[in-house]
Biopython code that builds the backbone (N, CA, C, O; Angstrom):
import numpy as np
from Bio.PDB.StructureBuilder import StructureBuilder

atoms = [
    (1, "UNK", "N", (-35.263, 21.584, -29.038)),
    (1, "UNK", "CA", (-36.062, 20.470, -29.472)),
    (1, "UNK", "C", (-35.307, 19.169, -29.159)),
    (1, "UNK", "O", (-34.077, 19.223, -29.139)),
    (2, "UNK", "N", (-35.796, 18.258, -28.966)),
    (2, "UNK", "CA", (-35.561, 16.830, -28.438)),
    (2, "UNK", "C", (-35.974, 15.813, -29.784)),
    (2, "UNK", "O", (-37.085, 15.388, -30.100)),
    (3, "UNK", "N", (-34.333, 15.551, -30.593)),
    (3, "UNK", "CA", (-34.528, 15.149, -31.871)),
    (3, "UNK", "C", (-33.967, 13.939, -32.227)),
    (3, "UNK", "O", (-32.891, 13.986, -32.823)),
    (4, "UNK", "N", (-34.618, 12.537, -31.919)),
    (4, "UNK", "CA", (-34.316, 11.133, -32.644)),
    (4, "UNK", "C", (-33.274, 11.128, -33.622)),
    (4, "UNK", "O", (-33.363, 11.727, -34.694)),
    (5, "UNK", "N", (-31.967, 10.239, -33.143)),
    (5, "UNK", "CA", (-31.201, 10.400, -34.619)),
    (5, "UNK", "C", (-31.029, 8.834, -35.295)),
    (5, "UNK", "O", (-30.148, 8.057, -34.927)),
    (6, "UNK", "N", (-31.905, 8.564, -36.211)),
    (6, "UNK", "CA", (-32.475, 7.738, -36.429)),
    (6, "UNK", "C", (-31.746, 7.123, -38.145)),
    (6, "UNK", "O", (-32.067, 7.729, -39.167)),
    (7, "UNK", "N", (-30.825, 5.951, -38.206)),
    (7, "UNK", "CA", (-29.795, 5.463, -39.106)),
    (7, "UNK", "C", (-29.852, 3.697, -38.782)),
    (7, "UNK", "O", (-30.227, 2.899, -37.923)),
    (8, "UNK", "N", (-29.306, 3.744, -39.899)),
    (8, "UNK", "CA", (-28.444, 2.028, -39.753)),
    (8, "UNK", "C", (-27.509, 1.939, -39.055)),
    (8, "UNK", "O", (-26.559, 2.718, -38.976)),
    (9, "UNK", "N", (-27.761, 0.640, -38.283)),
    (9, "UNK", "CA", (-26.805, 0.704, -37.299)),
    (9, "UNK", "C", (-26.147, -1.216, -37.259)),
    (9, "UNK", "O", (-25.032, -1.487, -36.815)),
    (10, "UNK", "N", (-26.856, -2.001, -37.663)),
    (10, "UNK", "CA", (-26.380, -3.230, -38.578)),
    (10, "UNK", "C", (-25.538, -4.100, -37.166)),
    (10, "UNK", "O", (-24.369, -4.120, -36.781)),
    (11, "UNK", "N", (-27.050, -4.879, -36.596)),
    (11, "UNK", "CA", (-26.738, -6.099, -35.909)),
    (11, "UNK", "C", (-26.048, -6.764, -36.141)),
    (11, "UNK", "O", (-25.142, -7.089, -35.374)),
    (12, "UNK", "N", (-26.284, -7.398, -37.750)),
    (12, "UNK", "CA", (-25.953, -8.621, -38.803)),
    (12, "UNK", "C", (-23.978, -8.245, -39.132)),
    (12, "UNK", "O", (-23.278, -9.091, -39.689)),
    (13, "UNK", "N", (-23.504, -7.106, -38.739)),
    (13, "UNK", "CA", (-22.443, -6.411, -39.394)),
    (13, "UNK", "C", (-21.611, -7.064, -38.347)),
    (13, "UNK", "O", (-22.016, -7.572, -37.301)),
    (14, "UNK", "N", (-20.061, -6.951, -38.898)),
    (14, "UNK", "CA", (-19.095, -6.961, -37.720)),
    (14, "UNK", "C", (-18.903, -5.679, -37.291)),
    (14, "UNK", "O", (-19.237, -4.643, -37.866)),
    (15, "UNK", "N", (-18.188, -5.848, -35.954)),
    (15, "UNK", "CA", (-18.345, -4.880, -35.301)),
    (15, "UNK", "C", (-18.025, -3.545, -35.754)),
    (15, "UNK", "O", (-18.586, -2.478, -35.504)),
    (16, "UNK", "N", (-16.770, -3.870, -36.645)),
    (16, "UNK", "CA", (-15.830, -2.232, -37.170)),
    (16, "UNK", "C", (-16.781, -1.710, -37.836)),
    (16, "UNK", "O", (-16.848, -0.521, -37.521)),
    (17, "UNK", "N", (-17.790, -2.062, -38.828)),
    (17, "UNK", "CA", (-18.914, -1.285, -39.288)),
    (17, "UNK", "C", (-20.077, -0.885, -38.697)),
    (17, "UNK", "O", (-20.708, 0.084, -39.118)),
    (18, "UNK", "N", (-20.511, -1.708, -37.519)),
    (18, "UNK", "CA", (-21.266, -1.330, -36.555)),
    (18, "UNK", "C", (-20.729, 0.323, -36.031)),
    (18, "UNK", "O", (-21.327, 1.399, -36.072)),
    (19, "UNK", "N", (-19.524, 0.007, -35.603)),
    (19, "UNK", "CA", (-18.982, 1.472, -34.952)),
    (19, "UNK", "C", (-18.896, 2.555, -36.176)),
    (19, "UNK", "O", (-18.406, 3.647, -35.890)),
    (20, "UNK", "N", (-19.221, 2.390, -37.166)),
    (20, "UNK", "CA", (-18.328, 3.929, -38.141)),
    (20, "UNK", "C", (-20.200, 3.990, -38.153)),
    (20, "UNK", "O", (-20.557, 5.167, -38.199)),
    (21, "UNK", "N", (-21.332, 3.060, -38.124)),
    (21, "UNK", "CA", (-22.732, 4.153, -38.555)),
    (21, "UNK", "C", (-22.989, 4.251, -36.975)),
    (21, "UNK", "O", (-24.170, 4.340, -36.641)),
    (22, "UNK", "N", (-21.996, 4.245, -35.947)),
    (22, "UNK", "CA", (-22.204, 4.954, -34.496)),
    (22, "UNK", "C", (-21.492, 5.969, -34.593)),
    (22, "UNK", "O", (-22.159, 6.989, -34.415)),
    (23, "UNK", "N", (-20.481, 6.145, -34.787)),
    (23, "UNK", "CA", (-19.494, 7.804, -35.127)),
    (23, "UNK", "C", (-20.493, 8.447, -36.200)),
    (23, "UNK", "O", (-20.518, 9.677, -36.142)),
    (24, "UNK", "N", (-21.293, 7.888, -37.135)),
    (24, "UNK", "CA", (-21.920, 8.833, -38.103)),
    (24, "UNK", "C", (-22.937, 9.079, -36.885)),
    (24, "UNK", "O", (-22.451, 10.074, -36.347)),
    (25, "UNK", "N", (-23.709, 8.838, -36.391)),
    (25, "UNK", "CA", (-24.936, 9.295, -35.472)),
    (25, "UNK", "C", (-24.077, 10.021, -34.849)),
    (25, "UNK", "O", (-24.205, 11.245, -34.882)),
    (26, "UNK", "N", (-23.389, 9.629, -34.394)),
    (26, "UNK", "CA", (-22.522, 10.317, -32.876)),
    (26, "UNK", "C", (-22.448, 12.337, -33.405)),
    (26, "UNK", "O", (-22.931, 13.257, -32.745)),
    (27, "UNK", "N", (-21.687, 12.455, -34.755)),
    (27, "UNK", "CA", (-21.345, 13.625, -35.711)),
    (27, "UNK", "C", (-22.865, 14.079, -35.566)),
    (27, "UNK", "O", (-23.294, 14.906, -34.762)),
    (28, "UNK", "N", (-23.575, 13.373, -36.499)),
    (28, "UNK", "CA", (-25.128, 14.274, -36.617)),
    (28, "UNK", "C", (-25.452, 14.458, -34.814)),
    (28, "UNK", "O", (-25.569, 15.678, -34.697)),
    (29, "UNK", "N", (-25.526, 14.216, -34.268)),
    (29, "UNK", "CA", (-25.852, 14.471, -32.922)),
    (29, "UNK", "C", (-24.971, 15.312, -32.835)),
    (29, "UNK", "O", (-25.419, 16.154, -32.057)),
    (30, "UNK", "N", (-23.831, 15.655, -33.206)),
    (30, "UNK", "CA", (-22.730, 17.093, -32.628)),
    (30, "UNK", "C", (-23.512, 17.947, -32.684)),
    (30, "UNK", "O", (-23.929, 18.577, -31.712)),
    (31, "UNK", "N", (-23.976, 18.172, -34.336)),
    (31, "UNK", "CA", (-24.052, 18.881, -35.552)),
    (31, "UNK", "C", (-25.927, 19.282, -34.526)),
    (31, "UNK", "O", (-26.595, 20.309, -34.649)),
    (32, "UNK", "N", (-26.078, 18.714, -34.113)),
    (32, "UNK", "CA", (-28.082, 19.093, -33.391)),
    (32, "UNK", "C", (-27.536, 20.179, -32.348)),
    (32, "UNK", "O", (-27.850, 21.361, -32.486)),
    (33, "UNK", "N", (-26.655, 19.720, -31.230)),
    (33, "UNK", "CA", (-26.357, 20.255, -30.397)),
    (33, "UNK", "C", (-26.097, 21.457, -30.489)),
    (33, "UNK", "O", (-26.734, 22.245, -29.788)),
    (34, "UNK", "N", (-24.829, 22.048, -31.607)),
    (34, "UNK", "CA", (-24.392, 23.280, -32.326)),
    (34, "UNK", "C", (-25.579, 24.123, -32.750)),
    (34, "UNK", "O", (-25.497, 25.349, -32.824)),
    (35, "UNK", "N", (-26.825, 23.358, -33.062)),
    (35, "UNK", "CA", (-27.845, 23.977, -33.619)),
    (35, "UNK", "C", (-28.912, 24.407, -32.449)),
    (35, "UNK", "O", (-29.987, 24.999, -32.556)),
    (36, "UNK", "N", (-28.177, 23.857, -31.198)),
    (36, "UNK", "CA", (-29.101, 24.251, -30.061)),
    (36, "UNK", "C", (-30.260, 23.170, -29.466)),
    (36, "UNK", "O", (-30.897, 23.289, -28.419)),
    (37, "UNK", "N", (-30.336, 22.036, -30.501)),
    (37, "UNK", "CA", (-30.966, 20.793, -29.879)),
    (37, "UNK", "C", (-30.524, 20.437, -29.452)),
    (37, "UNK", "O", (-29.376, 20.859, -29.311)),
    (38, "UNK", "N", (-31.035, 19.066, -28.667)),
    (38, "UNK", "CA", (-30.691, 18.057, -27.992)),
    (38, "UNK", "C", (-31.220, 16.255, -28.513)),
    (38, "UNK", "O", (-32.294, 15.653, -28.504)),
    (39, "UNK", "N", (-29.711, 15.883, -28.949)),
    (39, "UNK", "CA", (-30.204, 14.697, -29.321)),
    (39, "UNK", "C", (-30.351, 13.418, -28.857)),
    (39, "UNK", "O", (-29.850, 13.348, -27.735)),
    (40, "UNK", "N", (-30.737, 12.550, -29.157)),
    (40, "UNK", "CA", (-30.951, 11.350, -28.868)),
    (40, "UNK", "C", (-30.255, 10.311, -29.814)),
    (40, "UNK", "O", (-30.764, 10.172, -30.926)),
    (41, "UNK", "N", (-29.345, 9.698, -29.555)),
    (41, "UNK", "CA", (-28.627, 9.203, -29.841)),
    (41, "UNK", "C", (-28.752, 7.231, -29.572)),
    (41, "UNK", "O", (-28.056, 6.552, -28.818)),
    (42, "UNK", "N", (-29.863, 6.775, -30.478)),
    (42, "UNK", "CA", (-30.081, 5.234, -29.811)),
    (42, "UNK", "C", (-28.966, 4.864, -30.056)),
    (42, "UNK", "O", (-28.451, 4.425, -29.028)),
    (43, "UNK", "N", (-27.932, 4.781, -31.400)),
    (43, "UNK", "CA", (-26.415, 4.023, -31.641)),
    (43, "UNK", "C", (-25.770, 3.919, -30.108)),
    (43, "UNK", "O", (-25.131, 2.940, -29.720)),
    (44, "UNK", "N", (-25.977, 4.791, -29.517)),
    (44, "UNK", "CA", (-24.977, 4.282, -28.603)),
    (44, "UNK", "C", (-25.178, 3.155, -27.887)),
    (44, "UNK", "O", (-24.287, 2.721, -27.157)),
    (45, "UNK", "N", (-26.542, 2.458, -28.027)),
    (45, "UNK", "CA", (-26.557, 1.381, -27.167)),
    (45, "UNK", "C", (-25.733, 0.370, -27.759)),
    (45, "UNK", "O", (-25.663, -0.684, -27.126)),
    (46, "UNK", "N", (-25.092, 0.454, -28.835)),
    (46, "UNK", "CA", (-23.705, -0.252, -29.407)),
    (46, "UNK", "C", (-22.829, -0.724, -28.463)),
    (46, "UNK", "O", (-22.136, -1.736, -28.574)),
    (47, "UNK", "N", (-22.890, 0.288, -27.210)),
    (47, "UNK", "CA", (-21.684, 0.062, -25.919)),
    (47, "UNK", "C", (-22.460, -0.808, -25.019)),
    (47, "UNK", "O", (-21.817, -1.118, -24.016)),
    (48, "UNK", "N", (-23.672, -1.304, -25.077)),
    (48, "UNK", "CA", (-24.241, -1.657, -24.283)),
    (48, "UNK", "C", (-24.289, -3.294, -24.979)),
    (48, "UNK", "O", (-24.402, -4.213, -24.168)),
    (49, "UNK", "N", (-24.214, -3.596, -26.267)),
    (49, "UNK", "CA", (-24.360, -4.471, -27.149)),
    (49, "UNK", "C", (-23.156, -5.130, -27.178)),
    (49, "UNK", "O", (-23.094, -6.225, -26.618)),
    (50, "UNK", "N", (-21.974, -4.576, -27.842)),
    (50, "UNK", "CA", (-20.969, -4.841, -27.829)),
    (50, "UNK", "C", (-20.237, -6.028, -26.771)),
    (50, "UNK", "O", (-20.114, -5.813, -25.565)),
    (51, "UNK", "N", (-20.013, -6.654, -27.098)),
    (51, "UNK", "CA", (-19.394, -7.872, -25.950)),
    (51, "UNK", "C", (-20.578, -8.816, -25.343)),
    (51, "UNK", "O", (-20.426, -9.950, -24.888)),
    (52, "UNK", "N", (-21.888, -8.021, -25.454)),
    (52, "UNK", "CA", (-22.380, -8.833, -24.221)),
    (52, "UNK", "C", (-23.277, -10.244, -25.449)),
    (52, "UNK", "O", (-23.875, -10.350, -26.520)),
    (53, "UNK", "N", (-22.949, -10.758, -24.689)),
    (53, "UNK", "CA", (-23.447, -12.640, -25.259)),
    (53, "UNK", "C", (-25.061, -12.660, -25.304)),
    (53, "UNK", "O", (-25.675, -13.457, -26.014)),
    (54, "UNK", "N", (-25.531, -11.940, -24.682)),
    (54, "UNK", "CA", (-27.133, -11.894, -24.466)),
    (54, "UNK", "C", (-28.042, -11.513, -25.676)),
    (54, "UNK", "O", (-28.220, -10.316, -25.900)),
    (55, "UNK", "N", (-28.589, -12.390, -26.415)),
    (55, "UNK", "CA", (-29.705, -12.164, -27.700)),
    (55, "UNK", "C", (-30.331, -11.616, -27.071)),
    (55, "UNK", "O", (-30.360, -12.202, -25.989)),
    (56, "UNK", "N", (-31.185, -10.384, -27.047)),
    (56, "UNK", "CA", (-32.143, -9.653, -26.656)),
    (56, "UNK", "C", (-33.427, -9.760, -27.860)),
    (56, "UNK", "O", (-34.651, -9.713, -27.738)),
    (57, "UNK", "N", (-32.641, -9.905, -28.911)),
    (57, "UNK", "CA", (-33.771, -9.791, -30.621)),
    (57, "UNK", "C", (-34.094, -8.456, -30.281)),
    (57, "UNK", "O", (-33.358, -7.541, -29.911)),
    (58, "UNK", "N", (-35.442, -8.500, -30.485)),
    (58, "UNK", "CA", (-36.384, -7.525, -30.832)),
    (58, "UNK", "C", (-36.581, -6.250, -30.172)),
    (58, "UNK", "O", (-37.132, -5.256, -30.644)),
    (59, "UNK", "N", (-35.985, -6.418, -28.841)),
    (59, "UNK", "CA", (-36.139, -5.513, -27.667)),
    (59, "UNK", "C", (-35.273, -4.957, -28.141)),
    (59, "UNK", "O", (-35.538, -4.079, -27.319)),
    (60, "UNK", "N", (-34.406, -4.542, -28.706)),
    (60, "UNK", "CA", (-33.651, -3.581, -29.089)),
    (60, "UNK", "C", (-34.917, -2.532, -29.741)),
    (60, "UNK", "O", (-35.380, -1.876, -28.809)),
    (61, "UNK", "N", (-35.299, -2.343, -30.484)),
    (61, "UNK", "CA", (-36.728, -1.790, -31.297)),
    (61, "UNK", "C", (-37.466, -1.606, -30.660)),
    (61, "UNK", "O", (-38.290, -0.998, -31.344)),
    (62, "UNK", "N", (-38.023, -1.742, -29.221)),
    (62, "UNK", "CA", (-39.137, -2.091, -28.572)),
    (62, "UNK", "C", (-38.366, -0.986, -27.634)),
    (62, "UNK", "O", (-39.153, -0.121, -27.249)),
    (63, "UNK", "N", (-37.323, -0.843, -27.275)),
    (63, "UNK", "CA", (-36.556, 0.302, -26.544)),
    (63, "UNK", "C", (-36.187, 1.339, -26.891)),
    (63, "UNK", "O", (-36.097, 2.281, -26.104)),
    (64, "UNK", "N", (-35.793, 1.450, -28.517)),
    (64, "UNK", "CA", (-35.831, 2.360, -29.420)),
    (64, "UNK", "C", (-36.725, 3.267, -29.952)),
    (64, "UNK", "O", (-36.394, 4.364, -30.404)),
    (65, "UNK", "N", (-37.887, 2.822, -29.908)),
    (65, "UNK", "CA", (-39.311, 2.791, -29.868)),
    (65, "UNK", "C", (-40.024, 3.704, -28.802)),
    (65, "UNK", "O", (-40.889, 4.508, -29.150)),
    (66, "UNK", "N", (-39.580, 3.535, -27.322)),
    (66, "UNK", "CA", (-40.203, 3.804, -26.431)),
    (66, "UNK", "C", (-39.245, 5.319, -26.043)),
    (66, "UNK", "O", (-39.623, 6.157, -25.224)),
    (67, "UNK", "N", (-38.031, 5.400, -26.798)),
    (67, "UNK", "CA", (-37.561, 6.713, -26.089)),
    (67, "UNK", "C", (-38.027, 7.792, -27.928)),
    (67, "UNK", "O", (-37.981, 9.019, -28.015)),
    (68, "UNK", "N", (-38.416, 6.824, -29.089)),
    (68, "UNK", "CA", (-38.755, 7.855, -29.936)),
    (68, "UNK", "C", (-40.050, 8.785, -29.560)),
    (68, "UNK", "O", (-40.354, 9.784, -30.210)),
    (69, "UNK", "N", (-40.733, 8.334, -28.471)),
    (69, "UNK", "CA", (-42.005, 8.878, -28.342)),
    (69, "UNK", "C", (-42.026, 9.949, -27.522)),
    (69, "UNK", "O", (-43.048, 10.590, -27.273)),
    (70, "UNK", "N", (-40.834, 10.204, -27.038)),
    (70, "UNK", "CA", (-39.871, 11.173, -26.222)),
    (70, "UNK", "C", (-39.884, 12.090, -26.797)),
    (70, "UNK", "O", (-40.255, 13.070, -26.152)),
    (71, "UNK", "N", (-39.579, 12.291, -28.014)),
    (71, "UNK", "CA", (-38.875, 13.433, -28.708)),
    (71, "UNK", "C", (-39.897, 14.409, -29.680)),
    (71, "UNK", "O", (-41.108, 14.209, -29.766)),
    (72, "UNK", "N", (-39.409, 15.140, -30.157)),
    (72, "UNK", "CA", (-40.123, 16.295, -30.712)),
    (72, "UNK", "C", (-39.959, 16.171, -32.571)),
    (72, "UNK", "O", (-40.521, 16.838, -33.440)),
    (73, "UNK", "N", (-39.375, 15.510, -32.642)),
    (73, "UNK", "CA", (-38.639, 15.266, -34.319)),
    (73, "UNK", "C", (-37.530, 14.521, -34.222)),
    (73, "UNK", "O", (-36.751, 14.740, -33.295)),
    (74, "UNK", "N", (-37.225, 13.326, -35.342)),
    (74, "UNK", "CA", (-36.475, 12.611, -35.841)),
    (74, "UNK", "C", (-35.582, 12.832, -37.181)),
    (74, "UNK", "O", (-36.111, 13.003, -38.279)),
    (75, "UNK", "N", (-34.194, 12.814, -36.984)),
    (75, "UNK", "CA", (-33.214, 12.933, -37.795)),
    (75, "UNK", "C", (-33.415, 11.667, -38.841)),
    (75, "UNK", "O", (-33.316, 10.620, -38.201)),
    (76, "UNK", "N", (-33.594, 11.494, -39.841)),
    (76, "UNK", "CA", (-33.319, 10.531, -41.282)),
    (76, "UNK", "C", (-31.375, 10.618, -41.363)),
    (76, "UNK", "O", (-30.693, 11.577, -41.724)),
    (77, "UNK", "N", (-30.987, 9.470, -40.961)),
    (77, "UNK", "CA", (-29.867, 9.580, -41.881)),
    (77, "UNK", "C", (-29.484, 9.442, -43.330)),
    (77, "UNK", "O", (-30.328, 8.802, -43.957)),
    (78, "UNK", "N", (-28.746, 9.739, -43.848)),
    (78, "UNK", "CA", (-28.761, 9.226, -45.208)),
    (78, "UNK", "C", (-28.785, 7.624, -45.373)),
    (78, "UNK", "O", (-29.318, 7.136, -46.370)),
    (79, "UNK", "N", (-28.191, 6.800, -44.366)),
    (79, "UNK", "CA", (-28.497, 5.085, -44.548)),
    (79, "UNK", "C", (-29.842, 4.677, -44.202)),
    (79, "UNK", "O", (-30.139, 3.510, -44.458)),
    (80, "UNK", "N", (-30.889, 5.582, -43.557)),
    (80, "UNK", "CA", (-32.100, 4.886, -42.943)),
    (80, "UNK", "C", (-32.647, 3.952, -44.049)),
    (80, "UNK", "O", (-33.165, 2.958, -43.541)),
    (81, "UNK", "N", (-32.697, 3.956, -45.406)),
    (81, "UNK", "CA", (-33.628, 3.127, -45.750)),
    (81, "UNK", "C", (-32.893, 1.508, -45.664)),
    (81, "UNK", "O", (-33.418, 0.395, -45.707)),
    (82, "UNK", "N", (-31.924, 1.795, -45.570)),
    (82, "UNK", "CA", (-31.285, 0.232, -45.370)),
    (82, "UNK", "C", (-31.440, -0.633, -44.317)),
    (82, "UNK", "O", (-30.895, -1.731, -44.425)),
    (83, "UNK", "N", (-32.284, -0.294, -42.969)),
    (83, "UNK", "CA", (-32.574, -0.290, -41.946)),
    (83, "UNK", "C", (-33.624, -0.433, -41.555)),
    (83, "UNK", "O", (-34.605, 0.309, -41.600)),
    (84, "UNK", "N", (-33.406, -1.877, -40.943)),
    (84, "UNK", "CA", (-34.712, -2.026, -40.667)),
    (84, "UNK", "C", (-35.527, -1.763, -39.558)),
    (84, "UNK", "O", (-36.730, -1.999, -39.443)),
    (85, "UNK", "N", (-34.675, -1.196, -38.664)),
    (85, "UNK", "CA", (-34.714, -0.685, -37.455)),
    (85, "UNK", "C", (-34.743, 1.187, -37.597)),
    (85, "UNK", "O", (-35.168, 1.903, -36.690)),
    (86, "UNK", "N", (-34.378, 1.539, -38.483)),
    (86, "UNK", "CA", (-34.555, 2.863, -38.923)),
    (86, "UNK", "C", (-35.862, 3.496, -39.506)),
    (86, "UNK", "O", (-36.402, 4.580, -39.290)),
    (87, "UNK", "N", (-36.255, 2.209, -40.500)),
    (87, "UNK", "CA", (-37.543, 1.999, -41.198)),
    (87, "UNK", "C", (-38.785, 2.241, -40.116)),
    (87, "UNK", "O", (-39.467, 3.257, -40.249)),
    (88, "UNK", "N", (-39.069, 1.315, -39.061)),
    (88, "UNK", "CA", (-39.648, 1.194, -37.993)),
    (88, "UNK", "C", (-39.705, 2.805, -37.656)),
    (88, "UNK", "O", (-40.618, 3.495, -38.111)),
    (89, "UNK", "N", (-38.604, 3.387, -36.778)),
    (89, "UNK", "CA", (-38.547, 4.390, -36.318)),
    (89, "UNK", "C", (-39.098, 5.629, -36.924)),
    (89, "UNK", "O", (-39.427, 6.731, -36.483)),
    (90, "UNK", "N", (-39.075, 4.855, -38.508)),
    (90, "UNK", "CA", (-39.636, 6.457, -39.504)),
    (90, "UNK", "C", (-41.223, 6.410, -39.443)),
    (90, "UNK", "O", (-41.939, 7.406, -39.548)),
    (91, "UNK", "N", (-41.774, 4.795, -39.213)),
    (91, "UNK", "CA", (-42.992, 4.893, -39.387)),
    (91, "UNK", "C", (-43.751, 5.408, -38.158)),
    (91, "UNK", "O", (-44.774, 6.091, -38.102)),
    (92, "UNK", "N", (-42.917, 4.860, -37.115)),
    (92, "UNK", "CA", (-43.515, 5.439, -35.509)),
    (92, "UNK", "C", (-43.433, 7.166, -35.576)),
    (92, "UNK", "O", (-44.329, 7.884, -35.133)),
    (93, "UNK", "N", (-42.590, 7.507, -36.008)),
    (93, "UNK", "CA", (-42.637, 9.266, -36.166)),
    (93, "UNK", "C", (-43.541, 9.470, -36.983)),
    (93, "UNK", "O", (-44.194, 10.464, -36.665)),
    (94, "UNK", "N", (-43.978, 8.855, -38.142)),
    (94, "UNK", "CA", (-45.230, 9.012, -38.816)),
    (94, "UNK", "C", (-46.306, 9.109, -37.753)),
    (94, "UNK", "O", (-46.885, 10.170, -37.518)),
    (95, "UNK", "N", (-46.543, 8.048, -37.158)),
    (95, "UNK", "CA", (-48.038, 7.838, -36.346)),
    (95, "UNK", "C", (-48.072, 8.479, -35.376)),
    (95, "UNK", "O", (-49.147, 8.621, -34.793)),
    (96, "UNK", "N", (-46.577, 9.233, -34.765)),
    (96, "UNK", "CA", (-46.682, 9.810, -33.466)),
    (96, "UNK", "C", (-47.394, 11.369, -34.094)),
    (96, "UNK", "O", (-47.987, 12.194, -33.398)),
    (97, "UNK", "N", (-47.095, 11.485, -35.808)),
    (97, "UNK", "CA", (-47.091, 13.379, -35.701)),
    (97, "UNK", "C", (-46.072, 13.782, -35.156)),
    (97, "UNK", "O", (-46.333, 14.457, -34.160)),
    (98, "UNK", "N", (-44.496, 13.616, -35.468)),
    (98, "UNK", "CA", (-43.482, 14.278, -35.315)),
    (98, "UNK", "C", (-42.824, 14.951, -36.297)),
    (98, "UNK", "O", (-42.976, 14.551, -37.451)),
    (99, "UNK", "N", (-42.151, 15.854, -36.090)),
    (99, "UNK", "CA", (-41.226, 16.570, -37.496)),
    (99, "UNK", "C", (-39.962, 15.328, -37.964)),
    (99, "UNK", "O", (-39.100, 14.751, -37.301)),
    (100, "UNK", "N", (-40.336, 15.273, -39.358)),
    (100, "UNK", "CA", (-39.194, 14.331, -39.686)),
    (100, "UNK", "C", (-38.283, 15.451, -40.510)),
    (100, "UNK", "O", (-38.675, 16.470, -41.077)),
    (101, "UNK", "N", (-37.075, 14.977, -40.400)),
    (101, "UNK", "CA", (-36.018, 15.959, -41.096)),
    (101, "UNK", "C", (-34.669, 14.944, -41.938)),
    (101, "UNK", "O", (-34.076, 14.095, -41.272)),
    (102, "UNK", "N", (-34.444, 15.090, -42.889)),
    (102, "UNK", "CA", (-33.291, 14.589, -43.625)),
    (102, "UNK", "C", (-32.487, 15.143, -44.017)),
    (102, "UNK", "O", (-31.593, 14.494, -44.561)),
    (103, "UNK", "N", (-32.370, 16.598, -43.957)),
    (103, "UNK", "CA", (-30.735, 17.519, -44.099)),
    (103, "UNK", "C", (-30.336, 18.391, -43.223)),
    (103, "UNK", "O", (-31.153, 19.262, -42.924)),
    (104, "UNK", "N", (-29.251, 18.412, -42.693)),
    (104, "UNK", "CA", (-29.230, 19.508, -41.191)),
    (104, "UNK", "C", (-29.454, 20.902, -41.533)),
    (104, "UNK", "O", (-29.474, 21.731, -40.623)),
    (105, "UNK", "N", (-29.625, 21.252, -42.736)),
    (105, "UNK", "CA", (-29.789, 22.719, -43.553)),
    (105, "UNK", "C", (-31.582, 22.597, -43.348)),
    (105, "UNK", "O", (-32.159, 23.677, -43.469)),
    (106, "UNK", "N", (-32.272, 21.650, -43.119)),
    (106, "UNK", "CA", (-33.713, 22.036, -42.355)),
    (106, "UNK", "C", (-34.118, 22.158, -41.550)),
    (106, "UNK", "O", (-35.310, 22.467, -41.539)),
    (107, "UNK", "N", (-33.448, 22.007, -40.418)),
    (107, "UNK", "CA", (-33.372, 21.912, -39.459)),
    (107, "UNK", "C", (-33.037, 22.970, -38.222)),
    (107, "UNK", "O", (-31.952, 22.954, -37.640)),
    (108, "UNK", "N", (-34.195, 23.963, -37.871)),
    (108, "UNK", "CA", (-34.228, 25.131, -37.568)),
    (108, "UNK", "C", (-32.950, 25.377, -36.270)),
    (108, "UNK", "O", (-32.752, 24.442, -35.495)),
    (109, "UNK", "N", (-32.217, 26.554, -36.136)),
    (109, "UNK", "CA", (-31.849, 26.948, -35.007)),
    (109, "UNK", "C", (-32.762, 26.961, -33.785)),
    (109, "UNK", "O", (-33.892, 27.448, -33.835)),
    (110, "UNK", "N", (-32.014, 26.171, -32.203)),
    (110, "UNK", "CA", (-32.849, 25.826, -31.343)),
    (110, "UNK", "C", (-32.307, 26.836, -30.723)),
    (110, "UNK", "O", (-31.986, 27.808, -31.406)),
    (111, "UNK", "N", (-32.064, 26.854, -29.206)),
    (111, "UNK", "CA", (-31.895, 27.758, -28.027)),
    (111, "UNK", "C", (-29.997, 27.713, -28.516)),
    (111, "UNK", "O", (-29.463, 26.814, -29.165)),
    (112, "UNK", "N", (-29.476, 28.674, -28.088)),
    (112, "UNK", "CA", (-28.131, 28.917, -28.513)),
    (112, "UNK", "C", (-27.055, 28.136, -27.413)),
    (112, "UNK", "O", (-27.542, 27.808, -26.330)),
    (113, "UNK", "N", (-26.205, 27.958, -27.563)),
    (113, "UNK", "CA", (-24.941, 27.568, -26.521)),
    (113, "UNK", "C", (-24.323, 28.447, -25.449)),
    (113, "UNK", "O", (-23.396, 28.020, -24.759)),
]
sb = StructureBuilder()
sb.init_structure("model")
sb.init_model(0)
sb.init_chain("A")
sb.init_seg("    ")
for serial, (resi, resn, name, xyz) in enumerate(atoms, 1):
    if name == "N":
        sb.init_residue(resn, " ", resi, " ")
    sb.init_atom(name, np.array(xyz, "f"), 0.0, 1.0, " ", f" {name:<3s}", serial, name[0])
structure = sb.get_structure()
């Protein structure tokens, strides 16, 4: 399954906290893989963010957005409600009809390693 991992990830933050809710996605994305999914990992566009001077705003969400419609089910982190960019993502999995999941203990065994 092809599974959104969907958290706070905190524009507004300095960077050192930006990176620890990207190592938390980064872990839950291990933790899919082990289970035989394949995740999707938007935090990482952190590396893409990071340094560069360019306000994009909104298009961050609007890109986030366009690869959730990709997937088969979305990961809840435990920070999503703080997020407003997480928030979004929960409601688009609403309207798409995707499996939403919030503990990796629901989260069925996929194809093996």
């Amino acid at each position: 399954m092809k599974i959104y991992v969907a958290g706070k990830y905190g524009n507004h933050l300095p960077s050192v906290y930006r990176l620890d809710n990207v190592m938390k996605a980064i872990e839950t994305g291990r933790q899919l893989i082990l289970k035989g999914h394949n995740p999707f990992i938007p935090h990482l566009t952190h590396f893409i963010h990071e340094g560069w001077d360019t306000d994009i705003g909104e298009k961050w969400y609007e890109l986030d957005l366009e690869w959730l419609k990709c997937c088969d089910a979305i990961f809840m982190l435990d920070n999503w409600e703080d997020s407003k960019g997480a928030k979004l993502e929960y409601q688009k999995a609403i309207d798409l009809e995707i499996q939403i999941y919030y503990r990796m203990e629901d989260v069925p065994n996929g194809s093996s390693l």
